[in-house]
N, C-alpha and C positions, 0 to 999 in steps of 0.2 A: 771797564768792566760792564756786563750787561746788567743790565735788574728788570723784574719781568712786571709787569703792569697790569696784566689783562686777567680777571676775575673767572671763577673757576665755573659761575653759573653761564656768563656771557658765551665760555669756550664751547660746555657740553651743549649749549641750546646750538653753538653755532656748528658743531660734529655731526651732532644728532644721536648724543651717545646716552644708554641705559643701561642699570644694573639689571644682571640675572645670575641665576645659579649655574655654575660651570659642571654640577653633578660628577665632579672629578675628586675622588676621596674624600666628598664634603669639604671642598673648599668652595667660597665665594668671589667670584670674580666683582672687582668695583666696574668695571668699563665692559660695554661688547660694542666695535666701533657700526658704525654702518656701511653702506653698502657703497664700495668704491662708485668713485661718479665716472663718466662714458669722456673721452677728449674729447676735443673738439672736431673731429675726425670722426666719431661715433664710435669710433673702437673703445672698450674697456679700456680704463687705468691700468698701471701696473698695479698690482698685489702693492698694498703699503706693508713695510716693515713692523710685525706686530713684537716688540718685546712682552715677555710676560716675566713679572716682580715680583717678589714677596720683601717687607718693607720690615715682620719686623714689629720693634714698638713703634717705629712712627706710620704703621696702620691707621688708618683712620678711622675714630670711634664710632662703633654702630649706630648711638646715640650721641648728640651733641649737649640733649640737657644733661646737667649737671648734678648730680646726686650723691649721696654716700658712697653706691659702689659705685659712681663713674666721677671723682672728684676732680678728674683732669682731662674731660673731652677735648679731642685735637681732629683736626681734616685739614691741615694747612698744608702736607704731604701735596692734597689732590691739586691744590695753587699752583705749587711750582713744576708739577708735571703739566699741567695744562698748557703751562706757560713756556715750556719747551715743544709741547708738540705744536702749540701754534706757531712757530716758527721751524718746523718740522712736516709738512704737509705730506713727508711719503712715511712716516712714523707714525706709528700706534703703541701706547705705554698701557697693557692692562695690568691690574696689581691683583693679588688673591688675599685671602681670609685663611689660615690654620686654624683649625676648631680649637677652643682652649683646654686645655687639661692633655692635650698630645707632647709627648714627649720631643723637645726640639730635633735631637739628635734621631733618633730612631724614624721622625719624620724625613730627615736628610737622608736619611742611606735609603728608606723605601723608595723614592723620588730620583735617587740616582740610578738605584737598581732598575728602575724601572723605564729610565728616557727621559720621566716627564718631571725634573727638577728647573724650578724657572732659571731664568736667564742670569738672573738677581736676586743673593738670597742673603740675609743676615747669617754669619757664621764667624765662629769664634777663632783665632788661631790655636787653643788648645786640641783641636776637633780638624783644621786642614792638618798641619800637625802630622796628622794620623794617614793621612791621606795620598798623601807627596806618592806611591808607587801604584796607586790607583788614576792616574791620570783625570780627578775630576774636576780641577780648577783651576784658571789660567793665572799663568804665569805674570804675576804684574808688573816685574819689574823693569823690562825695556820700555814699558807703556810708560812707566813712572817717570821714567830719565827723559821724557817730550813734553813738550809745553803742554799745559793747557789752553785749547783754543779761545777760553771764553776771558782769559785772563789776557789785556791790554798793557799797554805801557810798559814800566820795569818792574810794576808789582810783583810780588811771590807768586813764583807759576806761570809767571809769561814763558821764562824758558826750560824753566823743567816744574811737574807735575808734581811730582814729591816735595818738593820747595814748599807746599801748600803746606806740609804735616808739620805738626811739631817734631822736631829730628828725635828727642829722646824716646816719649812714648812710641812712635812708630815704630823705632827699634827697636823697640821689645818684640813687635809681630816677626821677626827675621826669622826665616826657618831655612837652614842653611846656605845663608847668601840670598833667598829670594823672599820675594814679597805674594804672598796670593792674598792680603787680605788688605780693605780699605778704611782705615780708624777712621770716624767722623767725630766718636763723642769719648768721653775722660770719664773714669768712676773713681770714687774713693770710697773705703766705709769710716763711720764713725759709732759711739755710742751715745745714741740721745738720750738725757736723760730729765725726768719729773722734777724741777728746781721746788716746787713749791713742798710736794713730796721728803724730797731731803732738806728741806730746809724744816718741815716741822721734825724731824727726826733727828736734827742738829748736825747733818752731814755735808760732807763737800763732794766734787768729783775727784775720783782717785788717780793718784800719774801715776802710781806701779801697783803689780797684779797683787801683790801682798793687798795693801789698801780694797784694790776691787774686792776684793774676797772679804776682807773687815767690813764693806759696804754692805755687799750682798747678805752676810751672818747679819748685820742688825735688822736689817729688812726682814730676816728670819725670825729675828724673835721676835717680830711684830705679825705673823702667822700670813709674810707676801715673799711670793718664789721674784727676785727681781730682775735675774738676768733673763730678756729675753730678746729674741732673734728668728730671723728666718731659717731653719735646717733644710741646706742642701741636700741632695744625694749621697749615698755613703760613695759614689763616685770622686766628689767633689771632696765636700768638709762641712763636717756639721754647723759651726759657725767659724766665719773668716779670719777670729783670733786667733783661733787654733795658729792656722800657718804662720801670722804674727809671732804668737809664744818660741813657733819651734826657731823663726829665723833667730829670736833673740837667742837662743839655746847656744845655736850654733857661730852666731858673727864671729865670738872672740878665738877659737882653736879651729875649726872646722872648714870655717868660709873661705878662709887666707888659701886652703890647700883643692879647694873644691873650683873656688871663681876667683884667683890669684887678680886677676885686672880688675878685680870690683867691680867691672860692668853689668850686664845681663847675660845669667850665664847657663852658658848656651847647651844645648843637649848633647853633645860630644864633650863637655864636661860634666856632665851628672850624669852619663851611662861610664865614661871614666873612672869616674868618683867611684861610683859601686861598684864594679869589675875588681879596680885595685884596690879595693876595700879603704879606701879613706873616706868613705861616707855610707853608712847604715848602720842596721835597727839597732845592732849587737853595740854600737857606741855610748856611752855612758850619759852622754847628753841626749841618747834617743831614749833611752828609759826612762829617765827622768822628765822628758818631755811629754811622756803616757802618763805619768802620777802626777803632776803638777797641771796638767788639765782638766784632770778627773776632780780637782779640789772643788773646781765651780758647779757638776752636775748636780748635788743639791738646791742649789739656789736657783734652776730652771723650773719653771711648771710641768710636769708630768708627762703635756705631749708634746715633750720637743722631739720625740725623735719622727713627730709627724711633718714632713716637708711642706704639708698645705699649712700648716699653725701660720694663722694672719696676724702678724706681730704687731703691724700699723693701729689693726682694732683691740689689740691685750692696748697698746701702748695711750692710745688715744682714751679708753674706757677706765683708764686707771686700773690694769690689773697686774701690769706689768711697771715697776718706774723706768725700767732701763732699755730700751731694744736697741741691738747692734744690728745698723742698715746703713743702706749709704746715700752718696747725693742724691740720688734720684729722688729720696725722701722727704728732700725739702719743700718741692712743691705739696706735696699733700698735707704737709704739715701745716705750712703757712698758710693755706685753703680749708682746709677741712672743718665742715661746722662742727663739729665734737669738739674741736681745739677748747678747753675753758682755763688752762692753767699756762703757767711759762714754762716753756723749754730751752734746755739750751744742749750741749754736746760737748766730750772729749774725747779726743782720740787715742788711740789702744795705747791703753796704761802700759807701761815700762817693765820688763822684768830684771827688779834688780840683786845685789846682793843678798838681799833681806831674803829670798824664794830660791837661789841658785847659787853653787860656787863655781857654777860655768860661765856666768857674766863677766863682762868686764866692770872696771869701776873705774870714774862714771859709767854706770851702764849704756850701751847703744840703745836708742829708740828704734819701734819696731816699724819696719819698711811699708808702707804703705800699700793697700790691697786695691785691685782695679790697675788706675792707670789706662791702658789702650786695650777696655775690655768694651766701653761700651759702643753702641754703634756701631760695629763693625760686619763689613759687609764682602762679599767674594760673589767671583760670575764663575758662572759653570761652565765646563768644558762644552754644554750643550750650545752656549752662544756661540761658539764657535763653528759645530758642524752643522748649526742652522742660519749660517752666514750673518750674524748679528752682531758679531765681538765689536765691531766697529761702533755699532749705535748705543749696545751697552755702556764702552768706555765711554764715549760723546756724553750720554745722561750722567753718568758719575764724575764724568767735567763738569757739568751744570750744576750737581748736587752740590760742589765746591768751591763754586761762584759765593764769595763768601755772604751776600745779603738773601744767600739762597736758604744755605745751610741755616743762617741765623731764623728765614723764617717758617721753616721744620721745627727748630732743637728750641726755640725760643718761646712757643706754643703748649707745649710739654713740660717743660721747666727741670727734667731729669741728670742730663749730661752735661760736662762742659765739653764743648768743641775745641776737636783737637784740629782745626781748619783757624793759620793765621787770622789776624784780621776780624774776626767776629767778634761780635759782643759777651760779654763774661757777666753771667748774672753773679750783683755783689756778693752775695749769701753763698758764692762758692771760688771767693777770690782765695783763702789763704792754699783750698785743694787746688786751686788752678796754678798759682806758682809750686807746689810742691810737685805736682806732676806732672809740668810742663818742663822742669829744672833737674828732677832725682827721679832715680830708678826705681822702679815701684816693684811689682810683686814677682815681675821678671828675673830677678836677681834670688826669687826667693826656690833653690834649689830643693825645700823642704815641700813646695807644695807639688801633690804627686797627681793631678789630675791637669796643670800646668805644663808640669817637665817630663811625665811620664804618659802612656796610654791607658786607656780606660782598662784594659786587659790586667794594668796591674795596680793602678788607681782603685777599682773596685774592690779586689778580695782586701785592701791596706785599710781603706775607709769600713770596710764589713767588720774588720778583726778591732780597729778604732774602737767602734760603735759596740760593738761586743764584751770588751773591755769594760768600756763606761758602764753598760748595764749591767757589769757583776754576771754577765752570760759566759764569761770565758774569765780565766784567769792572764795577769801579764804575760809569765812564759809563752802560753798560746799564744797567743796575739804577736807575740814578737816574729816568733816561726813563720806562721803566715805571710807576716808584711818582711820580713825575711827571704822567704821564698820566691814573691811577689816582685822584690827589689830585683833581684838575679835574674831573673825570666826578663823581666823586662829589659838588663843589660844586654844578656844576649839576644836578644831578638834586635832590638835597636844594632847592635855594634853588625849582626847578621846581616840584615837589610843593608846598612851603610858602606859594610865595609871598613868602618873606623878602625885604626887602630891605636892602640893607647898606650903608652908610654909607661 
């Protein structure tokens, strides 16, 4: 295997490279190379190959020192690009800056609509997904089935590239039969919670949602809202139990008829499912999964339906005991000078008997959230008609080079790497077997921003959210996300051509 040596100040002094502003939709470019050198013949260079990246979190922080709001600066990114272009001499890797508070997606489609989408960009599979008959991202999986060059011997990946992934999570990214997206990192969530807190309150952490909810009401009569969490978009799901709750709803009658194989199950069975009505809102476990989630919206602080609510700072300031977040949280937590008490974490309490007569008994545990969400990264159809696919894939060889990846992700402290061979920070060993081994949120046909389009992900998540705030009564809500289920069947089964059995 290669490993790269050469220091990121040493490279740019020896380029001759500077930041400046690219005045391109307010992005920031890190690199602008210099000026090709003459041969030896006095002719011009050729043109070097300039990729242009967007990284993403493993962006490199504006600032290095380290403060409350920046409790985890990284630039270890600029290392390992450096470290391939100097063995690269007709290559130039710039990276850009997205202004914060822009919507990721909505930045994607302007950038495609427009030409100027980089070469390389962090992008989810729920979002290519959507994309497959819009021709804007290459197809990765003949690339997958080739070795990677950078990988020697019999190691993983000398002869085929995909060898590198962990086969399960990867398989989750399948979007009928192909590959457009590249997992680097693993998420999971958990709920951390204030030990010292529930310890003067005489509490434990709860394993089913009955208990959470007895947790949450004693923290009530102590005048503290204690569930709290980060709220996605009504696109998405308010917090990621939600999907948890419903998978549990649904495992024991439901699943069997939906994802018979128990695998990851795929969108030609959940547009299936709903077509021939074996899965939607009108099922007895889908109402019940609207009133048994509404139980906890008391015990949230008031602005959770605000998506910026910094749960880290309720959570860190004592105002919160409980926030549901995931790995990625661990680094700020073990860092953070606010830290003054113990924490520690369980993972999404069980729904059992006690709350449902849809469970089974023993009740099933709820499927894990995340999996092959984080790090994930797609090249644009742009590399291609700007003759770059080549040196794109070449850098996500190198990115793979496992002492590469470890020193990106290992800087950051967020992800585990879904790249053999790297190192596994301890404090995310039990998520790293479970979702390096089990199917994680893939398998979870209930989450509708996952296995559906945002077209009907939105008005489901709207009529949700509606719901909860006593804005709309159940009936409504149902009709809605009713509605919303069907449209989306036939649109999908339209495009594909599927037909269903």
């Amino acid at each position: 295997m290669v490993k790269a040596s050469m220091s990121r100040r040493s490279f740019l002094k020896t380029m001759g490279m500077v930041a400046v502003g690219t005045g391109i939709g307010g992005m920031v470019a890190a690199c602008q190379p210099a000026v090709a050198p003459a041969t030896s013949s006095g002719e011009p260079a050729a043109a070097p190959k300039q990729l242009v990246t967007y990284w993403g979190s493993w962006t490199p922080s504006e600032d290095m020192e380290k403060s409350e709001d920046n409790p985890t600066p990284h630039d270890n990114l600029t290392e390992v690009l450096a470290a391939y272009m100097a063995q690269k001499p007709g290559v130039e890797v710039e990276w850009i800056r997205v202004p914060q508070g822009m919507d990721s997606r909505e930045w994607t489609i302007a950038q495609q609509t427009a030409g100027t989408i980089p070469h390389i960009v962090p992008q989810a599979t729920w979002h290519t997904k959507d994309d497959t008959d819009r021709n804007w991202w290459v197809d990765l999986t003949p690339h997958l089935d080739k070795p990677n060059p950078y990988i020697t011997g019999s190691a993983e990946g000398s002869q085929r590239w995909l060898d590198q992934f962990y086969p399960i999570p990867t398989g989750e990214t399948l979007i009928r039969g192909k590959y457009y997206n590249l997992v680097y990192g693993l998420i999971t969530t958990f709920f951390y919670y204030n030990v010292d807190w529930f310890n003067k309150l005489g509490l434990k952490a709860p394993e089913n949602y009955a208990q959470f909810l007895e947790v949450c009401a004693a923290f009530k009569e102590e005048g503290v809202n204690a569930y709290g969490g980060w709220t996605g978009s009504v696109a998405d799901t308010d917090h990621w139990y939600r999907i948890q709750l419903g998978g549990m709803l649904m495992s024991k009658d439901i699943e069997p008829l939906v994802n018979p194989d128990a695998n990851t199950a795929t969108f030609d069975e959940v547009a299936c499912a709903i077509k021939t009505g074996v899965y939607g809102p009108r099922l007895p476990q889908y109402r019940e999964w609207m009133e048994l989630w509404k139980l906890n919206v008391p015990y949230r602080t008031p602005d959770w339906p605000t998506q910026a609510t910094d749960s880290h700072t309720n959570f860190l300031k004592k105002v919160e005991p409980i926030m549901e977040n995931g790995t990625w949280s661990i680094a700020r937590l073990e860092s953070d000078s606010l830290m003054d008490f113990e924490w520690s974490a369980f993972f999404a309490p069980t729904l059992t008997k006690e709350s449902s007569q849809f469970v089974s008994d023993p009740a099933n545990s709820a499927w894990p959230i995340g999996g092959a969400v984080g790090d994930q990264f797609a090249l644009s159809m742009r590399s291609e008609t700007d003759g770059l696919l080549d040196v794109a894939l070449d850098l996500m060889h190198w990115i793979s080079v496992p002492e590469n990846l470890n020193t990106i992700q290992s800087e950051i402290g967020e992800n585990i790497p879904n790249i053999k061979n790297v190192d596994v920070n301890p404090a995310f060993k039990d998520s790293y077997e479970k979702l390096t081994s089990k199917i994680g949120e893939s398998q979870m046909f209930a989450y509708e921003q996952v296995k559906m389009d945002d077209e009907a992900s939105t008005p489901i998540g709207q009529a949700w959210r509606a719901y909860m705030l006593d804005q709309m009564d159940i009936e409504e809500a149902l009709t809605i996300v009713e509605e919303s289920f069907n449209s989306y069947a036939d649109r999908f089964i339209e495009k594909t051509g599927l037909k269903c059995g």
